[in-house]
LUMVO-860546 format. One record per residue (C-alpha): residue in one letter; x, z, y. Coordinates in steps of 0.1 Angstrom, whole numbers, padded with zeros to 4 digits, always signed. Example, Ala and Ser with C-alpha at 12.3 -4.5 7.8 and 13.67 -1.06 7.14 Angstrom:
A+0123+0078-0045S+0137+0071-0011
REM end
This chain:
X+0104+0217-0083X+0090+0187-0072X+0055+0191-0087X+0054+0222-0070X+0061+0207-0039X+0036+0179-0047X+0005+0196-0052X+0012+0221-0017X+0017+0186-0001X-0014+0169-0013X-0041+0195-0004X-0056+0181+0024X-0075+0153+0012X-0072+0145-0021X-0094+0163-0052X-0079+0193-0073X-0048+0192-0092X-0067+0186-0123X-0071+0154-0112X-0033+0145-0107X-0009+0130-0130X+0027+0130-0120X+0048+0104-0132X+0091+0112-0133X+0120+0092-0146X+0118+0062-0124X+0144+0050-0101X+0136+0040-0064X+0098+0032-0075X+0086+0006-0044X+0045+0001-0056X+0019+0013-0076X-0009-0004-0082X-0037-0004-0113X-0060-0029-0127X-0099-0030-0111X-0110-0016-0140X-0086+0011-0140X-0076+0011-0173X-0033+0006-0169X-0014+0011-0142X+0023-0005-0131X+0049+0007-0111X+0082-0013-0093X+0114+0002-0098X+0138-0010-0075X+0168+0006-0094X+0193+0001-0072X+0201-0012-0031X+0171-0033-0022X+0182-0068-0014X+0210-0061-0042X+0210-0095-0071X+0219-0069-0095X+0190-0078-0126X+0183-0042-0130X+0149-0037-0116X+0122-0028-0139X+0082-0027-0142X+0070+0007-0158X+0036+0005-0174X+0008+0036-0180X-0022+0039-0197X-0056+0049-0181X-0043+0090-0179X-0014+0081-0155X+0006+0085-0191X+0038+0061-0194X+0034+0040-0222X+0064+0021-0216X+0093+0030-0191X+0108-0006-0190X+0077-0029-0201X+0094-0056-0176X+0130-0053-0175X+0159-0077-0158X+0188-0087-0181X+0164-0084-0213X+0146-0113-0226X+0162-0139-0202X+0141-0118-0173X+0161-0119-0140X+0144-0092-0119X+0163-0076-0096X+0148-0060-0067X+0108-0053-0074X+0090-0046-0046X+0054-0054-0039X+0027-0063-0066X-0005-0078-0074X-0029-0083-0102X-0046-0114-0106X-0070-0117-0139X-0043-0116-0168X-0012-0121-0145X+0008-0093-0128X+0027-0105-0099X+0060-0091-0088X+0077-0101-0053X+0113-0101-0061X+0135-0110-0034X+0131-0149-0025X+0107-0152-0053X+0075-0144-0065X+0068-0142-0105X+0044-0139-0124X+0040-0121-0158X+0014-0114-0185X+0000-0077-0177X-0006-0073-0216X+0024-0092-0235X+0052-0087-0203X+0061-0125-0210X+0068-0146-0177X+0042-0171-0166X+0052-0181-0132X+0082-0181-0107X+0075-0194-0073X+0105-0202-0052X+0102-0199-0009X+0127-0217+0004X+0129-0207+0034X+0126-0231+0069X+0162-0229+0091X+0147-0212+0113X+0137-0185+0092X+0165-0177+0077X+0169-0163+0040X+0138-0150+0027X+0132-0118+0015X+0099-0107+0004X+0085-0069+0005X+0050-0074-0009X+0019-0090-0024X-0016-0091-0023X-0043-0106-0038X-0079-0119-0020X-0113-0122-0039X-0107-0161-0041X-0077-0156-0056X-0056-0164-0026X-0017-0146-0027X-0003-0134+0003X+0032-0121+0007X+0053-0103+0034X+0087-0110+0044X+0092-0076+0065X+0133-0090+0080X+0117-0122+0091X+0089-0115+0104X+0065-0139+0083X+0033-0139+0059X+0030-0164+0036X-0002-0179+0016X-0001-0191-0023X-0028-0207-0038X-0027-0204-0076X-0052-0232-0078X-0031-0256-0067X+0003-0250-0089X+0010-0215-0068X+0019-0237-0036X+0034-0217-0009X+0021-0219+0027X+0038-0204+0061X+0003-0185+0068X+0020-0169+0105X+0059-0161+0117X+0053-0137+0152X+0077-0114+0156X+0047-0096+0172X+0046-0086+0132X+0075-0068+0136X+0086-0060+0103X+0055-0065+0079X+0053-0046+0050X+0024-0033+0031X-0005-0063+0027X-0037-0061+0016X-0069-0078+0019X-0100-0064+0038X-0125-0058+0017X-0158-0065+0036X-0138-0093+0060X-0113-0111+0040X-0092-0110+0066X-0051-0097+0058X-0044-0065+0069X-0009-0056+0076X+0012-0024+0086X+0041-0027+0105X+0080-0006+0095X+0093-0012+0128X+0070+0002+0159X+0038+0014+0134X+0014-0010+0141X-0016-0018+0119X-0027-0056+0125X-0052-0080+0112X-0045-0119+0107X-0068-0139+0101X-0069-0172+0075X-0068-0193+0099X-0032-0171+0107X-0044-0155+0141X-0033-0122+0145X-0048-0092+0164X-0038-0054+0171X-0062-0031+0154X-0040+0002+0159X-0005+0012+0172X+0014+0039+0187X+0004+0051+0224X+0029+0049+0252X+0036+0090+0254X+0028+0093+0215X+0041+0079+0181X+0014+0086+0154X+0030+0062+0127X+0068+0053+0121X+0074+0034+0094X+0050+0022+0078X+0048+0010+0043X+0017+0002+0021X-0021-0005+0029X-0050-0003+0008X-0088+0001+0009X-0113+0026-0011X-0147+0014-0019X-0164+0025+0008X-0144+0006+0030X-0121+0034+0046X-0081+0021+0049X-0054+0041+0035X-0021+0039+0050X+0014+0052+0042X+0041+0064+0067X+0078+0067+0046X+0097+0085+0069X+0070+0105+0083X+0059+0111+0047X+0023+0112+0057X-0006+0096+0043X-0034+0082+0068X-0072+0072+0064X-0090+0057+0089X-0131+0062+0085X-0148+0031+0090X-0154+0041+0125X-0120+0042+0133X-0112+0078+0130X-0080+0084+0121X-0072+0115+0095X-0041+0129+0077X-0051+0132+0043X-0013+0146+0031X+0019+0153+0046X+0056+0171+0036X+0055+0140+0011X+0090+0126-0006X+0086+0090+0009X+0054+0071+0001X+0059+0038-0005X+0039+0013-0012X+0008+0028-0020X-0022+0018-0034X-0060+0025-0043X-0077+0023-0077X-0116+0015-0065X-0128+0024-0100X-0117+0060-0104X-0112+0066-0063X-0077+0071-0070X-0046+0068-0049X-0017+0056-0064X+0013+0071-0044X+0052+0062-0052X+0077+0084-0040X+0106+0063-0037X+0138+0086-0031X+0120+0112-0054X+0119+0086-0084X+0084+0100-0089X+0050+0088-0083X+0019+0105-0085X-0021+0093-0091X-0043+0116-0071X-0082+0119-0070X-0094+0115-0035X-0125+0132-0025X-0154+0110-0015X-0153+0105+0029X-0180+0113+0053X-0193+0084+0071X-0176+0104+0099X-0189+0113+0134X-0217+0085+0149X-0205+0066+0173X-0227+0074+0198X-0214+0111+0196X-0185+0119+0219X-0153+0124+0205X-0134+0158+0211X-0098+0165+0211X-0113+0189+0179X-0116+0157+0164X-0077+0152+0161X-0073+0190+0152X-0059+0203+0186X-0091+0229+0193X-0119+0244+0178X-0151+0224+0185X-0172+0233+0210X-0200+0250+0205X-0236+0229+0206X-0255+0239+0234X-0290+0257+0230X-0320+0237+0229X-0342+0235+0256X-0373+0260+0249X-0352+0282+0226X-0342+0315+0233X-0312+0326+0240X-0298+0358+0225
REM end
């Protein structure tokens, strides 16, 4: 069952099964994401092909306990709600914010009733748009990926939601998870096509922080981003099914594996949850991580024990001790 195969999955870095809530009957979720005080939770449900105008998709909402309080709180077709294809999302004060092909809308997390649609009509040169997710900054600053066209874009609720090119680089190639560094501000993204991690910065200048090395392929496709409290990123891999979380001195660790293709995922910084969406499983599962190191110093070598090939060596004996 997949529960079963959940929990033997998730062992490596997250806290004890009591600590898990499993969430089933959803259809293609794409993100999960909570509110800071992490009090309800919302998933996307792409219910159907993923660029497909078909005004099925639906939001799913749950209560503090991972508990579904309603399946369909946001539904396309009812209500005169068109959503058809929810992908990334983002909470902003009292608005939840869904991208949904070329648009992004906004609806009231408590009520469900639409506040917002912002269109992106795309430059010529861009082609149609597409977007695959959304994050929020601490100023209140939107940013959403387009993952086929290779472009970020900046909304500025202040200012009647109006929508910026923030970078197009196919250097990008294929953004999809977003999210906003919590200590610099600066947009982190995570690449589905080579399995890059890169950083852009306001201003829209973009820099290589990780990506595969020329005889190895650590990441594949990459999906979601997110950051704990201490400052530690969390990063998804969907077709490797793996989980990553890289230390704040840039150590990389698997923290699960054998998973049913994480999605977007996300991190709930109240209750140091993660908030994992297992999109061909039409599951998704809230998970207790346990509390990182601060890792090795960065003054002390690193060892291939470090990235689990060999037991580490042994320390030598002080000088003046005794040897037995």
């Amino acid at each position: 069952m997949l529960w079963t195969v959940l929990l033997s999955a998730l062992g490596l870095g997250f806290a004890l099964p009591g600590d898990a809530a499993q969430i089933t009957g959803l259809e293609s979720p794409n993100s999960f994401v909570g509110d800071p005080l992490g009090k309800e939770y919302f998933i996307s449900n792409i219910n159907g092909e993923p660029e497909a105008r078909d005004n099925n998709g639906f939001i799913t909402k749950l209560d503090a306990k991972g508990k579904v309080t309603s399946l369909k709180f946001i539904q396309g077709g009812v209500a005169d709600v068109f959503l058809h294809a929810p992908k990334g999302l983002a909470l902003v004060g009292q608005t939840l914010y869904i991208a949904d092909l070329d648009q992004l809308k906004g609806f009231d997390k408590t009520t469900g009733k639409l506040l917002v649609i912002i269109s992106f009509p795309a430059p010529s040169s861009l082609g149609s748009v597409s977007l695959t997710d959304v994050a929020a900054g601490p100023s209140g600053l939107l940013y959403a990926s387009d993952q086929a066209a290779n472009t970020i874009y900046r909304i500025d609720p202040a200012t009647n939601h109006r929508v910026n090119l923030l970078i197009h680089d196919d250097r990008l190639a294929g953004p999809a998870g977003v999210a906003v560094h919590p200590k610099s501000n600066h947009l982190i993204a995570v690449s589905w096509d080579k399995g890059k991690i890169l950083e852009i910065t306001p201003e829209g200048q973009l820099t290589e922080l990780e990506s595969n090395g020329f005889f190895t392929s650590r990441f594949q496709n990459l999906s979601g981003v997110d950051f704990d409290r201490w400052g530690n990123m969390y990063v998804s891999d969907f077709t490797k099914g793996k989980i990553w979380r890289m230390t704040r001195d840039n150590r990389f660790q698997v923290i699960a594996e054998y998973l049913p293709a994480p999605a977007d995922i996300s991190i709930d910084r109240a209750n140091n949850l993660i908030l994992v969406p297992y999109h061909y499983a039409h599951a998704a599962e809230m998970n207790g991580l346990e509390a990182p190191s601060d890792g090795k110093p960065k003054s002390e070598k690193r060892t291939l024990a470090d990235y689990g090939f060999i037991p580490p060596p042994s320390k030598s004996t002080p000088e003046g001790a005794t040897k037995k």
